[in-house]
N, C-alpha and C positions, 0 to 999 in steps of 0.2 A: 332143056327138057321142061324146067319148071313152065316158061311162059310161053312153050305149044300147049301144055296142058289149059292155063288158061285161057286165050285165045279159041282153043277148039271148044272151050264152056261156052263161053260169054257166045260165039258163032252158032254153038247146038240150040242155044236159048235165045235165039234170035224173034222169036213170038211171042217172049215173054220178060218181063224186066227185073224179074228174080225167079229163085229156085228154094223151094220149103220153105214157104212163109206160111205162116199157121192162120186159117182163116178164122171169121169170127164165128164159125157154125162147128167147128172141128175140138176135140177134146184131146188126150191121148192116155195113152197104156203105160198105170202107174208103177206098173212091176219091170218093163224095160224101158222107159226113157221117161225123160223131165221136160219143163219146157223154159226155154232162156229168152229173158226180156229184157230189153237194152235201147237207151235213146240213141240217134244219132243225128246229126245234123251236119252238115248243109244238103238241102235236100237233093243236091247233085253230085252226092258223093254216093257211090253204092261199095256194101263189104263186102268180103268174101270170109264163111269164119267154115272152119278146116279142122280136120281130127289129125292129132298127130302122138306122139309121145314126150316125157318128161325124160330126160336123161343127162343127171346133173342138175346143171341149173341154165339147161338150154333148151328148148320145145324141138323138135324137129318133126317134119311136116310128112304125112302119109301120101308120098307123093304119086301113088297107085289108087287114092281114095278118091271118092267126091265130093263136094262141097256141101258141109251140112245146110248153109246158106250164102248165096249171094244175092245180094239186091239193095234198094234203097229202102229207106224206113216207111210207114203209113202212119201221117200225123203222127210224125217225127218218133214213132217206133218199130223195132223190129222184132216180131217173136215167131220163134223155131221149135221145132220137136227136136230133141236131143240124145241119143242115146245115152244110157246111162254106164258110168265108170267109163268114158271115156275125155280125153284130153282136148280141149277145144283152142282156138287164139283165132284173135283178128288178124289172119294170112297177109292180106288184101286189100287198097282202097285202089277203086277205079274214079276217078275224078270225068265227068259227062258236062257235055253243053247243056243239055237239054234232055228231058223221058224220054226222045225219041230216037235220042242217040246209041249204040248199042256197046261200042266200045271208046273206051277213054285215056287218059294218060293213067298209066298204073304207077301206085305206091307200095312199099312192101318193107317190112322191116327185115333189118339187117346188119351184119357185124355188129355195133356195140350197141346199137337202137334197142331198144325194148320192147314188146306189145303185150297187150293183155289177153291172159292164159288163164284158161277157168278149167275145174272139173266138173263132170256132170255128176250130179247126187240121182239117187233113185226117186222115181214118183214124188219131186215138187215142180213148184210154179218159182223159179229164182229172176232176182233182177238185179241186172250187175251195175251198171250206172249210168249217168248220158254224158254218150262220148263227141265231140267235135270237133272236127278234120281244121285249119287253117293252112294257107298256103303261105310259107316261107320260103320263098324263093325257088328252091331246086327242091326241097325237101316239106312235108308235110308236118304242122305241130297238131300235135295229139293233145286235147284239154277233154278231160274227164272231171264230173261233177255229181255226184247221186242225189237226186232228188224224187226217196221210195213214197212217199205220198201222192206227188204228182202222178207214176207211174203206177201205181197203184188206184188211184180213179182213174184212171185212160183203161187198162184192164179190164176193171168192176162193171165199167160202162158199156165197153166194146166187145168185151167174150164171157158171156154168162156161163158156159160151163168152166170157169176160171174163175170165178167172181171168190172172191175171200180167201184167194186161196196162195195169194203175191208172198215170197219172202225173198229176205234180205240175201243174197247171193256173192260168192266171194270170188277175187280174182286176182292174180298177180303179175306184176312186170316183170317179163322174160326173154332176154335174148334169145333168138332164133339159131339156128343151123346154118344159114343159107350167107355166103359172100356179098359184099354188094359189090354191085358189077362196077366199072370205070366209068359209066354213064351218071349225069346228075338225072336225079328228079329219083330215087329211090330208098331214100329212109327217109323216117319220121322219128322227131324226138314228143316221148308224154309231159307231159304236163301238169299237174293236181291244180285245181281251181275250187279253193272251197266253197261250198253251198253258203250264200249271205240269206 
């Protein structure tokens, strides 16, 4: 079920190579959502990040819902409208040849894997960290790294009704709901790589 639901996205948005990406002209409504800003790289990886719930200490996925975002990053970042008080994660890496590719080999976390789970706060501008996919064999390593300055003048520069308004945003590692299937190429392990 999970990956008709995928497939019939990534198919419906066949004209375009993500979905909610927050332009540089667009602002939003501080009383129901926030906006989440995140590096990611390689620029041929696109996410998928997904509302679900916390339950214990496992995220499970609204698998009835749609994707607050999928797509690659722009000059290596990505920022979304987010409703607020809800449970978000990186669902999703689709790994692509090339922009004009539309579908890819998918990653997804699973049984003991981790990914990172954020909640949405009311009316901010949050940034959670830069994240970066590696190919390990069968499986995807996750290296996350924050660097709020950087992405903080990319912001200031790129979306003036955002300008000064970037804060520091949290998130946590959490096992998902979902089995991993018998197939390789389906989890990903995190990784911490401090900022030198």
């Amino acid at each position: 079920m999970r990956w008709l639901l995928v497939i019939a996205a990534a198919v419906g948005f066949t004209a375009c190579t993500s979905i909610h990406r927050l332009s540089s002209t667009q602002s939003f409504d501080p009383n129901t959502e926030s906006v989440v800003v995140f590096g990611l790289q390689p620029e041929n990886h696109r996410i998928q990040v997904f509302a679900g719930t916390i339950q214990g200490d496992r995220w499970h996925e609204n698998l009835l819902g749609v994707a607050t975002f999928f797509g690659a990053a722009e000059q290596g970042y990505v920022l979304t409208k987010a409703p607020t008080n809800t449970a978000l994660a990186m669902s999703l890496i689709s790994v692509v040849k090339d922009e004009k590719q539309r579908l890819g080999k998918n990653y997804t976390p699973c049984g003991d894997s981790r990914t990172a789970v954020f909640e949405v706060p009311r009316g901010k501008v949050i940034y959670l960290s830069d994240f970066s996919y590696q190919d390990a064999g069968n499986q995807l390593k996750l290296e996350y790294s924050p660097d709020f300055e950087r992405a903080r003048r990319y912001v200031d520069a790129n979306f003036p009704a955002l300008r000064g308004r970037l804060e520091q945003g949290q998130f946590t590692l959490m096992q998902t709901a979902f089995p991993c299937s018998p197939k390789p190429g389906t989890v990903y392990v995190p990784v911490f790589v401090p900022r030198r």
